[in-house]
C-alpha positions as CSV (number, residue, x, y, z in Angstrom):
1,X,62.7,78.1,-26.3
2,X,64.6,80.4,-24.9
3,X,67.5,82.6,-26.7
4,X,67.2,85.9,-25.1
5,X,70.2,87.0,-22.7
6,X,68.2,87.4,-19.5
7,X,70.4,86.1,-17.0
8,X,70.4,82.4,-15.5
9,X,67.8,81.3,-12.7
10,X,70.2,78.5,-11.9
11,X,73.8,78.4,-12.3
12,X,75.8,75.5,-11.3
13,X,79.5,76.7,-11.3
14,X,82.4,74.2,-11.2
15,X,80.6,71.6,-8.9
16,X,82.7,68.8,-7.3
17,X,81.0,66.1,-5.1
18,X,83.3,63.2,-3.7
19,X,82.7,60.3,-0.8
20,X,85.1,59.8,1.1
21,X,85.1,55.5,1.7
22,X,86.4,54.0,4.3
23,X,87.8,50.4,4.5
24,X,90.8,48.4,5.6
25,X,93.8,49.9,4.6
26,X,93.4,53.5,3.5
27,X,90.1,55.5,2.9
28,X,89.4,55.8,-0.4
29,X,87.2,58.7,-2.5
30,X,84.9,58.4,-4.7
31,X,84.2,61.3,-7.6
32,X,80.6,61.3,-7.9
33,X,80.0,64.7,-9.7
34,X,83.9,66.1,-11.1
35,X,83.7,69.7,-12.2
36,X,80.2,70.1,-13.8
37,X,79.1,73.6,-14.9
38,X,75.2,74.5,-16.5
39,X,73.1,76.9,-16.4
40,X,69.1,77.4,-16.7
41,X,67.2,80.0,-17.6
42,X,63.4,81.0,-16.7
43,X,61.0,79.2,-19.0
44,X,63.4,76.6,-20.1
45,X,64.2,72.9,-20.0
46,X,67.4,70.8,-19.0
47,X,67.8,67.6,-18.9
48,X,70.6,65.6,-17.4
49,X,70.5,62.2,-18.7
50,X,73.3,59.3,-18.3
51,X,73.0,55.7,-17.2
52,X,73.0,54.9,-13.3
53,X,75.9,56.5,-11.0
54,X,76.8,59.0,-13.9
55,X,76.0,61.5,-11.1
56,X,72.6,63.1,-12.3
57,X,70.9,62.7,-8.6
58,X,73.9,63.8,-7.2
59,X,73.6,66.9,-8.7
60,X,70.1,67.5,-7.9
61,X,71.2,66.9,-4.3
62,X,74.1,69.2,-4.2
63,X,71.8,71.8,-5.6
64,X,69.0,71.2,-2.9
65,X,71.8,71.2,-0.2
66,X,70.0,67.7,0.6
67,X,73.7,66.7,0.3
68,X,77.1,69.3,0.8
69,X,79.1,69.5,-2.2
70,X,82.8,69.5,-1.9
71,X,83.6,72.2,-4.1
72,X,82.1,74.2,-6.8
73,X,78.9,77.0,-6.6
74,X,75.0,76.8,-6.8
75,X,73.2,80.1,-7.4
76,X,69.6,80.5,-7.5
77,X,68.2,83.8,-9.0
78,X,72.2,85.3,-8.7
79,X,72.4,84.3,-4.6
80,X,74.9,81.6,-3.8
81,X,73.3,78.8,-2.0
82,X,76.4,76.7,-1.0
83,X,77.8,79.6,1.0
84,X,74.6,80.7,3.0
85,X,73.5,79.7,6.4
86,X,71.2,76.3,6.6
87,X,69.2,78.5,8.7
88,X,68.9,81.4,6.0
89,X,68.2,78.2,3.1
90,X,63.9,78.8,3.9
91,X,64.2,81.7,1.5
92,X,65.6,80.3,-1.2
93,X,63.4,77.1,-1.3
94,X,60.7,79.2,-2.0
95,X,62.6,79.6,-5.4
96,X,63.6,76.4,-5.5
97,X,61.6,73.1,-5.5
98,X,61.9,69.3,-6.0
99,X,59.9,66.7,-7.7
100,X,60.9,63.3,-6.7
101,X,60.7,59.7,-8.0
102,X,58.6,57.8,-5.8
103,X,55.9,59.9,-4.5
104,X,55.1,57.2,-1.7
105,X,58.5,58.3,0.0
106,X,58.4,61.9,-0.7
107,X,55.0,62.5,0.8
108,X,54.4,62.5,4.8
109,X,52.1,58.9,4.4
110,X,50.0,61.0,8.1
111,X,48.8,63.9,6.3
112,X,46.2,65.0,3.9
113,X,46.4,66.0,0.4
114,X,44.9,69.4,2.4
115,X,47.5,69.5,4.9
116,X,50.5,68.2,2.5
117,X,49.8,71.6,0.3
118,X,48.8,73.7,3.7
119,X,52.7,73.5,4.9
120,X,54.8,75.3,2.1
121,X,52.0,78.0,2.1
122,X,52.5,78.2,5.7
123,X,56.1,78.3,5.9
124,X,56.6,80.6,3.1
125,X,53.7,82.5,2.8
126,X,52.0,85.1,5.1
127,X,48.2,84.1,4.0
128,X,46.0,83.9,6.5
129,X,43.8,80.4,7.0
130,X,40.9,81.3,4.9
131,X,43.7,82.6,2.2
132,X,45.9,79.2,2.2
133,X,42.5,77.4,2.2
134,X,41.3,78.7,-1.6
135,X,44.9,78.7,-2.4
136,X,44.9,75.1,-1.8
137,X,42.1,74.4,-4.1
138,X,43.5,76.5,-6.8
139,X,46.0,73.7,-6.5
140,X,44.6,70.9,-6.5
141,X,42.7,72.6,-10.0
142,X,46.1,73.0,-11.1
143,X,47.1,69.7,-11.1
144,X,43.8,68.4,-12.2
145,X,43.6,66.7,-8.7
146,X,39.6,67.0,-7.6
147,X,38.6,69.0,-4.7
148,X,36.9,65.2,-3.5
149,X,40.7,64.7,-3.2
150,X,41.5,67.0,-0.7
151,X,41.0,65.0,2.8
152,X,42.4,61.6,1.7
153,X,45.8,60.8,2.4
154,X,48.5,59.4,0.4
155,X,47.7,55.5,0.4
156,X,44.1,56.5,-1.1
157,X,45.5,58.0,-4.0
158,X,46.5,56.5,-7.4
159,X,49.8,56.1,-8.2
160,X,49.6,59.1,-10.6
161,X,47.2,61.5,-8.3
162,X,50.0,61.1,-5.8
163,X,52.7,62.2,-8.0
164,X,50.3,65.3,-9.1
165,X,49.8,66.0,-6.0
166,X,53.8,66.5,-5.4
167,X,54.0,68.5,-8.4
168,X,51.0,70.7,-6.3
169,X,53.1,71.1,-3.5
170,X,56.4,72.2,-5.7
171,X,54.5,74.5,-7.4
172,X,52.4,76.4,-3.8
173,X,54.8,78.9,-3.4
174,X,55.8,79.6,-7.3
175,X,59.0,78.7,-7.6
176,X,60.9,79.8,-10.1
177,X,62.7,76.5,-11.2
178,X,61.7,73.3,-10.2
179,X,64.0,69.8,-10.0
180,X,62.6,66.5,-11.0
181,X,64.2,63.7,-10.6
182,X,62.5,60.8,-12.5
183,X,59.3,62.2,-11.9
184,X,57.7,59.6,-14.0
185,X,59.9,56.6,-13.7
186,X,57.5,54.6,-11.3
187,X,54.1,55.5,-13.3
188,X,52.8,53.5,-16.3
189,X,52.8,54.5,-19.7
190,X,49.4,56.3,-19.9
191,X,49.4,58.0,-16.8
192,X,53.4,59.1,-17.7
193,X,52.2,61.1,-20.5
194,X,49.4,63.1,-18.6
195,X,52.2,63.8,-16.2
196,X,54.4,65.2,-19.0
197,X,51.7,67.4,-20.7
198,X,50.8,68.7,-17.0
199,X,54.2,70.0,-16.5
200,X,54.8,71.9,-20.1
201,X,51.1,73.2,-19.2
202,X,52.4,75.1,-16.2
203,X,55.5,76.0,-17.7
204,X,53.9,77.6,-20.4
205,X,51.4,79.5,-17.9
206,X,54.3,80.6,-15.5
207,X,57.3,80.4,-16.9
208,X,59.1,78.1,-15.0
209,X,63.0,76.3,-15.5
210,X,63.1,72.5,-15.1
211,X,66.2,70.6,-14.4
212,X,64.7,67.4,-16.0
213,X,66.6,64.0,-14.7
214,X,65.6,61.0,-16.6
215,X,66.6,57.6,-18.1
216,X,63.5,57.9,-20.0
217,X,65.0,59.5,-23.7
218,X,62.0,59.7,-25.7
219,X,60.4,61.8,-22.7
220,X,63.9,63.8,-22.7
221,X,63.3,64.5,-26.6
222,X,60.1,65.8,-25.8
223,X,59.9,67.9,-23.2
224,X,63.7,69.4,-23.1
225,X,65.1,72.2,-24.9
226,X,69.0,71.3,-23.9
227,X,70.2,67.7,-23.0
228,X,73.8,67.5,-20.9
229,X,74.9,63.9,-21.2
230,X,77.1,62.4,-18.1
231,X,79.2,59.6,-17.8
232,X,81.0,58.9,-14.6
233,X,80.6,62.6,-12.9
234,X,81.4,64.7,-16.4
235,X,79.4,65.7,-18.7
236,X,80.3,64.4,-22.2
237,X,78.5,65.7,-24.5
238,X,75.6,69.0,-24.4
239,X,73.3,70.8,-26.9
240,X,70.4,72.1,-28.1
241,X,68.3,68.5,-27.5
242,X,67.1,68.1,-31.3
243,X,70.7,68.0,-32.8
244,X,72.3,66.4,-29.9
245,X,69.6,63.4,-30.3
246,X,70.1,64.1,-34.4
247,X,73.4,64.1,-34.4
248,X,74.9,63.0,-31.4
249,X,79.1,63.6,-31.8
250,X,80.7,61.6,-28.8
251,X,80.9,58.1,-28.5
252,X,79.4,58.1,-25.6
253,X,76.0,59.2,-26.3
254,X,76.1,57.2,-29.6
255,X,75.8,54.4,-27.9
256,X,73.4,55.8,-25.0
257,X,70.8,57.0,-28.0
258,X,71.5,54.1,-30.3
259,X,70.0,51.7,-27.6
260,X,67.0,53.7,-26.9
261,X,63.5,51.8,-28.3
262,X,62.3,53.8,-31.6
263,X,58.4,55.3,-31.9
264,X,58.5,54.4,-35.7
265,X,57.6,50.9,-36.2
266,X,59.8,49.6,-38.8
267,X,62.6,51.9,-38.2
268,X,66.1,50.5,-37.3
269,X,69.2,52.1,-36.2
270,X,72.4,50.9,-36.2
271,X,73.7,50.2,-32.4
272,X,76.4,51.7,-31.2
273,X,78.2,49.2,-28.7
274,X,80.8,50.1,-26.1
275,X,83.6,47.1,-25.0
276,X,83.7,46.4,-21.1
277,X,82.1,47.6,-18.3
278,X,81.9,51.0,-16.7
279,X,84.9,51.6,-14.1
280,X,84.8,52.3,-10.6
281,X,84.4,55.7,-9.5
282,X,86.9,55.1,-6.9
283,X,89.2,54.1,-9.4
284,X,89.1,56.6,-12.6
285,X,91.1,56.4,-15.7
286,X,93.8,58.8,-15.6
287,X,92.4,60.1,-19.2
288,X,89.6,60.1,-21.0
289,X,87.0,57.6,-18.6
290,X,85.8,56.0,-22.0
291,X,88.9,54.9,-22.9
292,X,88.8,51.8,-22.5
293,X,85.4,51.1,-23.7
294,X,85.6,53.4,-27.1
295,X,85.7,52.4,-30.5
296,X,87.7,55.2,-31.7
297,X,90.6,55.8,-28.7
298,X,93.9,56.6,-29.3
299,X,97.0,56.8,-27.2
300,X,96.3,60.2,-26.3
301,X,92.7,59.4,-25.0
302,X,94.7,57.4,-22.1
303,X,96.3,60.5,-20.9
304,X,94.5,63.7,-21.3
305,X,91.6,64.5,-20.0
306,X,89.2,65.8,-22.6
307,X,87.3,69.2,-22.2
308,X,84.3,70.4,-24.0
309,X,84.8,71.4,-27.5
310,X,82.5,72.9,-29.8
311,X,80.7,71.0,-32.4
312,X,78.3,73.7,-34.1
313,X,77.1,76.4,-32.2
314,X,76.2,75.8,-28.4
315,X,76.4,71.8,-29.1
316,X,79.5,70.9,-27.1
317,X,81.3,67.5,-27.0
318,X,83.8,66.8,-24.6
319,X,86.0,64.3,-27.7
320,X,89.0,65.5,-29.9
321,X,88.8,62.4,-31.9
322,X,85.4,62.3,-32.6
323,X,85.8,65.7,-34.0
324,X,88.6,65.4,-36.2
325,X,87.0,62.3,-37.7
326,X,83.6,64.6,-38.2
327,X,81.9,61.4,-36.8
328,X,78.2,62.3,-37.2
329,X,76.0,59.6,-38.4
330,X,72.7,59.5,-39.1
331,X,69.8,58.7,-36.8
């Protein structure tokens, strides 16, 4: 893990994304990502997690400039990203790469393994043929994708070879932090977890940052060294990933943990249930946005707004009540 004060390879500052809807009437926004502020450091883990339209692929969007965020700051190795030139964007994507979902849409179904990985090292690179050819098959070794591999295209590859050979491509021109967003949410269980230990293998050799995005908690447990929960755009609740997941402070991610499937078999835990459904994005509470789903709301909750408070340390929860009350149980 990573404690040392070196500073941030990515540094999300204040970000605000809204969609502007329009209808009969009046148009109407909605608040997608409201205020959200993290940073990474080289070598280290982040996950986002949060059920779906908490804003976690918004974010990974905003950061890629895949989508324009309305307000707010990305920096990448200290250079802001939202206030340079698209044309000028080339040199920080060599810093910055994506991992996505569903390889089958993320990779060009026309070209070959060969000339999927031959692209970034063209773009970004300055290796000659023969050069970008080994570096290629480094690659493919890298990824424990055989060099057999390296003319077939993307429909002749298994569900997992395709997704390791996206995490190839990611990783041609050594970034420095790479996003993934699900990267194992359409794989099965066995090849999921050669996935996983392929990506802490290359951290570990080149000290790489993840921004982990997953529904996928036990994964989260594993291969993260800080988890930032989000509900509805905010972030509730972050920490070190052990004691959120130990002891998890806002209601919120009570409830998100308590549902998530236990390795032990035997071992219960107590579920944590929230009342209603989750509101509209186009239509927010004015206070806390749990408020009228939590257990443990009070008349204040309906008005203010909570911020992120500390619980021990760097674990943050963004509930006043939940902290008075010292509402910690055990997993």
């Amino acid at each position: 893990m990573i404690t040392t004060p070196t500073p941030p390879v990515l540094d999300i500052q204040h970000l605000h994304k809204e969609f502007r809807l329009r209808g009969t009437g009046r148009d109407r926004v909605l608040t997608a990502v409201d205020e959200v502020s993290f940073t990474i450091h080289a070598g280290q883990t982040v996950a986002l997690v949060g059920e779906s339209g908490s804003g976690k692929s918004t974010i990974a969007r905003c950061i890629t400039r895949i989508t324009e965020p309305t307000s707010g700051d990305v920096l990448v190795e200290g250079r802001s990203i939202i206030k340079m030139p698209s044309r000028k964007l080339i040199d920080i994507y060599r810093s910055l790469q994506m991992v996505f979902q569903d390889p089958n849409s993320s990779l060009d179904p026309r070209k070959t393994a060969r000339a999927t990985l031959d692209e970034p090292l063209r773009l970004h690179t300055s290796l000659t043929s023969h050069q970008r050819e080994q570096r290629i098959r480094e690659l493919l070794a890298e990824v424990d994708l055989s060099d057999h591999l390296i003319d077939r295209l993307p429909r002749q590859l298994s569900g997992g070879q395709r997704q390791r050979l996206g995490i190839a491509r990611a990783m041609a021109v050594d970034p420095r932090i790479i996003l993934l967003d699900e990267p194992t949410a359409s794989l099965d269980v066995s090849v999921r977890g050669q996935i996983i230990r392929l990506l802490e293998r290359l951290q570990e050799n080149k000290g790489i940052a993840y921004l982990f995005i997953s529904h996928d908690l036990g994964v989260v447990r594993r291969i993260s060294d800080r988890v930032l929960v989000m509900y509805l755009g905010t972030i509730v609740e972050e920490g070190p990933t052990e004691e959120v997941f130990t002891h998890p402070v806002h209601p919120y991610t009570q409830s998100l943990l308590s549902a998530a499937p236990l390795v032990e078999v035997g071992r219960r835990r107590e579920r944590v249930r929230l009342a209603g459904e989750i509101p509209s994005p186009v239509d927010l509470p004015a206070g806390c946005r749990l408020v009228g789903r939590c257990p443990v709301a009070t008349t204040a909750c309906a008005t203010t707004e909570p911020s992120l408070l500390n619980v021990t340390g760097s674990h943050r929860a963004a509930c006043p009540v939940a902290l008075d009350m010292q509402q910690v149980p055990s997993t």
